[in-house]
Structures are given as C-alpha cells and as structure tokens.
N, C-alpha and C positions, 0 to 999 in steps of 0.2 A: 246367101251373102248379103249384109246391108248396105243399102245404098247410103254409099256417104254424101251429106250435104256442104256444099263451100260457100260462102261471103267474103267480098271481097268492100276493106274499106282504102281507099286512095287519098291520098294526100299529092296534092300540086304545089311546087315555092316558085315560084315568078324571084329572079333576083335581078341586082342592079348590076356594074357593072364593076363593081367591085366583090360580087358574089355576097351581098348582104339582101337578106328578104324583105320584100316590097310588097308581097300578095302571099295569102296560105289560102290553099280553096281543097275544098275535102269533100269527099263525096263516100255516102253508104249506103247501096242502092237500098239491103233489108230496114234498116230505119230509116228510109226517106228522105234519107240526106241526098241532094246532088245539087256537086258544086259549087257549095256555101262559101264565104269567104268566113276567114278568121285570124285574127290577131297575135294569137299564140297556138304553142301547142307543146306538149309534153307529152314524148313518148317511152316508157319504161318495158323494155326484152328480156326476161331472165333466162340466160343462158346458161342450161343442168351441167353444161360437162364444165365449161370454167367456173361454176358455183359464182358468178358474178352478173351484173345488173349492166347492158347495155342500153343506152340511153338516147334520144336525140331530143334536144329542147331549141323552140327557135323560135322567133318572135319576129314581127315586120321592125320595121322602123320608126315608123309611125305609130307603135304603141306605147300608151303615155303611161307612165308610170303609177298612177294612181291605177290602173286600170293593172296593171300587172302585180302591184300590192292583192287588189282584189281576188285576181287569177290566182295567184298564188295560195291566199288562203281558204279562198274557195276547194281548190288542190288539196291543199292538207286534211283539210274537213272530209274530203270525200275518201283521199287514203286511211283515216281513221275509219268509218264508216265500212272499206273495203277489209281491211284488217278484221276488225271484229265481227265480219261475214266470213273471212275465209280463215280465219282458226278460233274463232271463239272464247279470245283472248278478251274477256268481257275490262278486268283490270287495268291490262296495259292500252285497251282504246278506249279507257274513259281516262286514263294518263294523256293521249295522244291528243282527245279530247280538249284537256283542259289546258294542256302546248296553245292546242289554235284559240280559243279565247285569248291566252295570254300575248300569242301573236296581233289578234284583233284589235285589242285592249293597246297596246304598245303602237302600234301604226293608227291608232285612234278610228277602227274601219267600223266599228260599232255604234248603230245610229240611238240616236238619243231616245 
C-alpha cells in the first residue's frame, strides 16, 4: 500500500468589527511560507458533482487599488499560463494571452 503524503496550506483573516478584512496571513509549511501577511487573495474550488466553480475572493481594506489592478492582472497572466499547462490549448492561451495585454494596456499598467 502507498503511503499517501498531505500539505497543508492555511490561510488567517483577522476582521474588524464589522466582519470586513484588516490582516490575510497564510502559511505553507512545504514552500516555506509561515505566516506571511497578504493583501489579497483568490481562491478558485472546482466542485465535479455541481460542474461549478466555488470561489472565495477577499481583500484587506487597506488595499489600494492600483495594487489590486496589478493583482488582478498579474492573476489573469498566470490563469493563462495555467490553462495552457493543463490542456494544451496552445490557441485559446495566446487568446487569453492577448485579453491581459489588452487589459494592461487599458489600465495603463505597462511600464514604458
């Protein structure tokens, strides 16, 4: 029988008192992460028996928007990236591809 290995990655929200996030602190012992803070975070579950995408996206309050512009398209770039790892859909992630440029381009996040 194999031994199965587990990793656990944890996620903390410190909220206020109106239950809006003040602190995100995440720890992953196998990559070295413990108890970093962070500013956002996007989490995507694909759930096989409802054929649907469960999500938790949450952000402090204190995160300024230029910085979440960034976060975002940074995001998009790495979903493209993950796409055309995990089906080899060479086409449609150099489509997805040229979305986040156009994204970039439009929010002016592209340094000169």
């Amino acid at each position: 029988m194999a031994n199965n290995i587990t990793s656990e990655i944890k996620f903390t929200v410190e909220l206020d008192e109106n239950r809006v996030p003040e602190k995100l602190i995440w720890s992953a012992q196998d990559g070295g992460v413990d108890a970093e803070e962070a500013k956002a975070m996007m989490l995507s579950i694909w759930d096989s028996k409802a054929q649907e995408t469960l999500r938790i996206d949450l952000w402090t309050k204190d995160m300024p928007v230029d910085e979440m512009k960034l976060f975002f398209h940074q995001t998009l770039v790495a979903m493209s990236d993950t796409f055309r790892r995990a089906t080899d859909d060479e086409k449609m992630a150099d489509t997805m591809k040229d979305f986040c440029d156009y994204f970039a381009d439009k929010l002016e996040l592209t340094k000169s």
